[in-house]
RODO-2510 file (C-alpha; in nm, 4 decimals, decimal comma):
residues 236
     n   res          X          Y          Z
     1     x    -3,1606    -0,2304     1,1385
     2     x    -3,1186     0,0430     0,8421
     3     x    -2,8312    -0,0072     0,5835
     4     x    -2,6045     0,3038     0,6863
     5     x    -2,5365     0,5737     0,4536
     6     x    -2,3089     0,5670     0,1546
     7     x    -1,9929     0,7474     0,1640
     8     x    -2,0191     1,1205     0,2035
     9     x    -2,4320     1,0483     0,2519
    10     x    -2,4105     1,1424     0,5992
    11     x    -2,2357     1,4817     0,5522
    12     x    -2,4714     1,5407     0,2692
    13     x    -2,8030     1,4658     0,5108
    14     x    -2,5939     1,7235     0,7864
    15     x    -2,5436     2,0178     0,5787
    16     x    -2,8026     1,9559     0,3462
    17     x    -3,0858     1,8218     0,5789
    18     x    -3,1199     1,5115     0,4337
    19     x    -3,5155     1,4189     0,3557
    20     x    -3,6075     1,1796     0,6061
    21     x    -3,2988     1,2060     0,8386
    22     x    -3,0142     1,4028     0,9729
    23     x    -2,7310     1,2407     1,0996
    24     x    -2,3921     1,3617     1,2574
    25     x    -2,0841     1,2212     1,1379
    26     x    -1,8275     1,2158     1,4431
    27     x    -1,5023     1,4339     1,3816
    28     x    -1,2235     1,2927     1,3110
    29     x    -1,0379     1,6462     1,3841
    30     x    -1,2041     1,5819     1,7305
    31     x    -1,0693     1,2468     1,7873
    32     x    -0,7289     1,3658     1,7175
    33     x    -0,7603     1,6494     1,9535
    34     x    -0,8885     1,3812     2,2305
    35     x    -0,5771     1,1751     2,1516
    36     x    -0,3699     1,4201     2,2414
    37     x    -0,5174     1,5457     2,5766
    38     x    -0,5248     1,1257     2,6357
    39     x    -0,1930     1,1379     2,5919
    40     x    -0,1100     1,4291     2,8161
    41     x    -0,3560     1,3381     3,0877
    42     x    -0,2320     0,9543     3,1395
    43     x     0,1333     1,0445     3,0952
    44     x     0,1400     1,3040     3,3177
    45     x    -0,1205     1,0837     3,5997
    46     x     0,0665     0,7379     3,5514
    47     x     0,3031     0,5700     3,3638
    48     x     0,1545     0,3704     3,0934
    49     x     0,3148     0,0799     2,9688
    50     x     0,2085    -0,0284     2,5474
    51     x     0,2987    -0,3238     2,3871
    52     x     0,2284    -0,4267     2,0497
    53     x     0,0718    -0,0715     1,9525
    54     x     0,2119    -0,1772     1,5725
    55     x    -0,0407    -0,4149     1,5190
    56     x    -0,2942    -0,1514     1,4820
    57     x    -0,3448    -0,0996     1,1130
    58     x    -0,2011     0,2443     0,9943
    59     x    -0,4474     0,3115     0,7454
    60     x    -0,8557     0,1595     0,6755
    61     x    -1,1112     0,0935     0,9574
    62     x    -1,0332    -0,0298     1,2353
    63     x    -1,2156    -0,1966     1,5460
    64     x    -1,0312    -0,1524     1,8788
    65     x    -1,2471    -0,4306     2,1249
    66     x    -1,1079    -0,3634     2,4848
    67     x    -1,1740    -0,4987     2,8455
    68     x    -1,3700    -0,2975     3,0973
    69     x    -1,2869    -0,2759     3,4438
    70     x    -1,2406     0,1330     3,4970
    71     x    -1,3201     0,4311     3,3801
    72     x    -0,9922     0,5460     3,3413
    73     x    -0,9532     0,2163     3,0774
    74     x    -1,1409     0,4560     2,7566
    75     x    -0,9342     0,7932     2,8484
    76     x    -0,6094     0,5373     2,8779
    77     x    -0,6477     0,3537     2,5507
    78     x    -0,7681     0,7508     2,3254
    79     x    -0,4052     0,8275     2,5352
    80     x    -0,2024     0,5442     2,3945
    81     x    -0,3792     0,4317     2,1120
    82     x    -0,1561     0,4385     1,8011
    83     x    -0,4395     0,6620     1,6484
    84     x    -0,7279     0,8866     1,7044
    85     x    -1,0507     0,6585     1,8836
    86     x    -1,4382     0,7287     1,8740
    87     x    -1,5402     0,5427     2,1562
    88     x    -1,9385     0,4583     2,1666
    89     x    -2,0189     0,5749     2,5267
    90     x    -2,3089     0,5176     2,7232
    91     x    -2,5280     0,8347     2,7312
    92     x    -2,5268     0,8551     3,1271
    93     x    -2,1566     0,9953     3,1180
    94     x    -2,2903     1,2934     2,8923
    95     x    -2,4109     1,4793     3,1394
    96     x    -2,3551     1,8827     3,2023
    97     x    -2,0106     2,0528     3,0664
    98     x    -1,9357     1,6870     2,9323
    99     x    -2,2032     1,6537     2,6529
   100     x    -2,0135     1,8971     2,4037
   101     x    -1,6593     1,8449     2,5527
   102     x    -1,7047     1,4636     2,4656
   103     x    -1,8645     1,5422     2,0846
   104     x    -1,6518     1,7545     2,0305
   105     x    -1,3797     1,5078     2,0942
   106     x    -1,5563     1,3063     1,8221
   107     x    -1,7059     1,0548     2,0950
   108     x    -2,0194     0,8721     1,9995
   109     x    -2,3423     0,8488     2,2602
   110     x    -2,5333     0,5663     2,2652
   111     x    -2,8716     0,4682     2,4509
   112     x    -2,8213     0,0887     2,6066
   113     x    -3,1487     0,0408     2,6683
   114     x    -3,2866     0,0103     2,3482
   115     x    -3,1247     0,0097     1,9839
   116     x    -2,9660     0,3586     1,9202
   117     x    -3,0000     0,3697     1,5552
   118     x    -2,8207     0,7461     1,5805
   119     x    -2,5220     0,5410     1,7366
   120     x    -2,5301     0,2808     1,4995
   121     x    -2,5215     0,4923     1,2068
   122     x    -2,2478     0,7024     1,3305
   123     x    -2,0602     0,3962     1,4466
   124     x    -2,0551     0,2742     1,0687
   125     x    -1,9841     0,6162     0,9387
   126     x    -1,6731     0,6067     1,1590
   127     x    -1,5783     0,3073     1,0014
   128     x    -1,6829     0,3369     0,6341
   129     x    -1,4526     0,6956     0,6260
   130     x    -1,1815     0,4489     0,7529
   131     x    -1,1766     0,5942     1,1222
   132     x    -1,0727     0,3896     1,4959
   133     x    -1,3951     0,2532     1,6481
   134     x    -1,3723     0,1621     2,0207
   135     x    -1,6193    -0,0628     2,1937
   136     x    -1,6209    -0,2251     2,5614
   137     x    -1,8219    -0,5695     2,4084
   138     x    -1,8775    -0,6616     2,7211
   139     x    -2,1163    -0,3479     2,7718
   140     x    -2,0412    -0,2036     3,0839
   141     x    -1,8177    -0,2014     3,3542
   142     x    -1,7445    -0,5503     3,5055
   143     x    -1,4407    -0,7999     3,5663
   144     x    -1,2610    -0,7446     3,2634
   145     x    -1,2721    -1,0429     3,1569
   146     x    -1,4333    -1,0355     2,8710
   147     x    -1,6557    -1,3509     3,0189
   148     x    -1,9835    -1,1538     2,8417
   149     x    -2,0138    -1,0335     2,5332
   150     x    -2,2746    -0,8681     2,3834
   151     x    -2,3573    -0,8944     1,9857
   152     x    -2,2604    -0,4940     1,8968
   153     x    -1,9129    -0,6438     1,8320
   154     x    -1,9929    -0,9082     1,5963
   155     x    -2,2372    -0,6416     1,4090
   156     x    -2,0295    -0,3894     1,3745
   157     x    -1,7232    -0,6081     1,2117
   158     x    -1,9720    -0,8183     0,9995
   159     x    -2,1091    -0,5178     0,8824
   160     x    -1,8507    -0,2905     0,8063
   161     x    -1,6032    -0,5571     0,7309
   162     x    -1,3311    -0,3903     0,9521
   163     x    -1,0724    -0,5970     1,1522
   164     x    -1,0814    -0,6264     1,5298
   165     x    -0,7953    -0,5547     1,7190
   166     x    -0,8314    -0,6481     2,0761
   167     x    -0,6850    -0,4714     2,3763
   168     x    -0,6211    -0,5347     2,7160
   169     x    -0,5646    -0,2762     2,9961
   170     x    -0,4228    -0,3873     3,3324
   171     x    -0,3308    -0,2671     3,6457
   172     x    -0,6640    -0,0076     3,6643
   173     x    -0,7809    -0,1920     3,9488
   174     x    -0,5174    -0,3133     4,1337
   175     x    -0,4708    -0,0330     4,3600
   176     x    -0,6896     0,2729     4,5039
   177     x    -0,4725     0,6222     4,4637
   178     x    -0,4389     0,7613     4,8163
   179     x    -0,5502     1,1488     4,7135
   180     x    -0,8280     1,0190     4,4244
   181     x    -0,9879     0,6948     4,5811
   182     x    -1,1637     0,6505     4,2362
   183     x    -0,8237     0,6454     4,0192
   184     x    -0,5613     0,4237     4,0241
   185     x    -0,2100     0,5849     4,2584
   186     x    -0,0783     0,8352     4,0606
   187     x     0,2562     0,7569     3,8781
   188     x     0,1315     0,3751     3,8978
   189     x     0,1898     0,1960     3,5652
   190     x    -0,0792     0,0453     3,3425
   191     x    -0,0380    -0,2035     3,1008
   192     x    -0,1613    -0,1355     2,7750
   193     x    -0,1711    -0,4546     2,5384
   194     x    -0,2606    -0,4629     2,1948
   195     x    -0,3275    -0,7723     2,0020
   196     x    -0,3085    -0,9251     1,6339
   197     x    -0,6269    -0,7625     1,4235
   198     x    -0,8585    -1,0682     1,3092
   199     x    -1,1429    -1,0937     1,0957
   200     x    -1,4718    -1,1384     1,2715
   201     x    -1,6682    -1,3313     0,9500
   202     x    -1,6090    -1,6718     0,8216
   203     x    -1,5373    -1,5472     0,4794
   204     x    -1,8603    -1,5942     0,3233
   205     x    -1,9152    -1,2374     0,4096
   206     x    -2,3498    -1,3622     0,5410
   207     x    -2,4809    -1,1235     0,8108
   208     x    -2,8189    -1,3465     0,9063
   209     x    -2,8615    -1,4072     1,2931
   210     x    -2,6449    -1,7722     1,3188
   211     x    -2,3299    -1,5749     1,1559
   212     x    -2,4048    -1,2670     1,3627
   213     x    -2,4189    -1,5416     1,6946
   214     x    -2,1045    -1,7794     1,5708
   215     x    -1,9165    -1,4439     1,4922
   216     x    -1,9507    -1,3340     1,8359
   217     x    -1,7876    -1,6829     1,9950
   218     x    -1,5384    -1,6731     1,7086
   219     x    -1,4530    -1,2892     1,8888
   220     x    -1,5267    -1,3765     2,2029
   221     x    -1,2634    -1,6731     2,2211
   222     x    -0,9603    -1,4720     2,0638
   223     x    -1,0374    -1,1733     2,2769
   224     x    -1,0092    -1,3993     2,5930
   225     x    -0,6930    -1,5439     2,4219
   226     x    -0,5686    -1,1977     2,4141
   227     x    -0,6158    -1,1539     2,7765
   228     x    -0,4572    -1,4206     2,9400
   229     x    -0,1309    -1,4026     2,6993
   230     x    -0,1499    -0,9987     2,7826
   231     x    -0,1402    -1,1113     3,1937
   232     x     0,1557    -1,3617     3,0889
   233     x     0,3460    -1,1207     2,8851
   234     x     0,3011    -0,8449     3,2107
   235     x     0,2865    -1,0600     3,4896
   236     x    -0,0382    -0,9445     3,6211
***
């Protein structure tokens, strides 16, 4: 994979049309704007319960690793999320009206099926200008459970050198709404859980293939740490 741009490269390449590349630098004006229709969408819909939002660093890059088990779980985390999210989403849900609405929002796209370079070099600019990064690590939507994890994760930290904050939502699932079979009852509450931020590396700051692969067990044993102290601590 390419090293990613320096800082400010990317905004040079987009309004400068860069020599060999052009690449679009998500907005972190959109992000906020996205936070606050999160906000006003899931607090109006349901009640949302946080805990721990504080241990989301203020300031710097930041990696926000949560479970999937809904589509309502990105739209409730950029609506309760201490601070504005890019979420890498799969490029299925950009369909239509959708496509600008989420890019505007500062959303990032990104092709499964092969490696989205575009995504990854957005990704990391989010990062390197000191931006929220979300990621489902295990990929797509599934149990939860954060049983399989891909190796995006572990990249992304080892590269950028960003903690991971992991984050459990619960209570998505439990129940079908009676109007909206696809959503959760309206007014229902959902637990939103955030955890302590850890460093993915081992401190010797490699990035070869066995630190990328022990990174990602490191990860993917305090994120399913996380979990089952966030279902003690709620009682789901």
């Amino acid at each position: 994979m390419r090293r990613h741009p320096r800082r400010g490269a990317a905004q040079r390449d987009r309004h400068h049309g860069g020599a060999s590349r052009s690449v679009t630098v998500p907005s972190k004006k959109g992000a906020a704007v996205g936070r606050g229709i999160g906000i006003g969408l899931m607090y109006g819909l349901f009640k949302p319960r946080v805990l721990g939002a504080w241990r989301v660093p203020a300031t710097g890059p930041v990696i926000l690793a949560v479970n999937h088990s809904h589509n309502i779980d990105g739209p409730m985390l950029m609506g309760t999320a201490p601070r504005p999210v890019h979420f890498l989403i799969k490029k299925e849900a950009f369909v239509g009206p959708l496509e600008p609405f989420l890019l505007g929002m500062g959303q990032v796209k990104v092709d499964r099926t092969s490696t989205d370079r575009t995504a990854i070099t957005s990704a990391l600019g989010v990062l390197e200008n000191g931006g929220v990064l979300g990621i489902f690590p295990e990929g797509t939507r599934g149990e939860g459970d954060f049983a399989s994890l891909r190796a995006g994760l572990a990249y992304f930290a080892l590269r950028s050198g960003a903690p991971i904050v992991p984050v459990a939502v619960l209570g998505s699932t439990e129940r079908r709404g009676r109007l909206i079979r696809a959503l959760p009852p309206l007014r229902s509450r959902v637990d939103v859980v955030f955890g302590d931020a850890f460093e993915a590396g081992d401190g010797s700051g490699r990035r070869t293939r066995k630190a990328l692969d022990d990174a990602t067990v490191r990860i993917q044993e305090r994120l399913t740490a996380h979990l089952e102290n966030a279902k003690r601590l709620t009682g789901r």
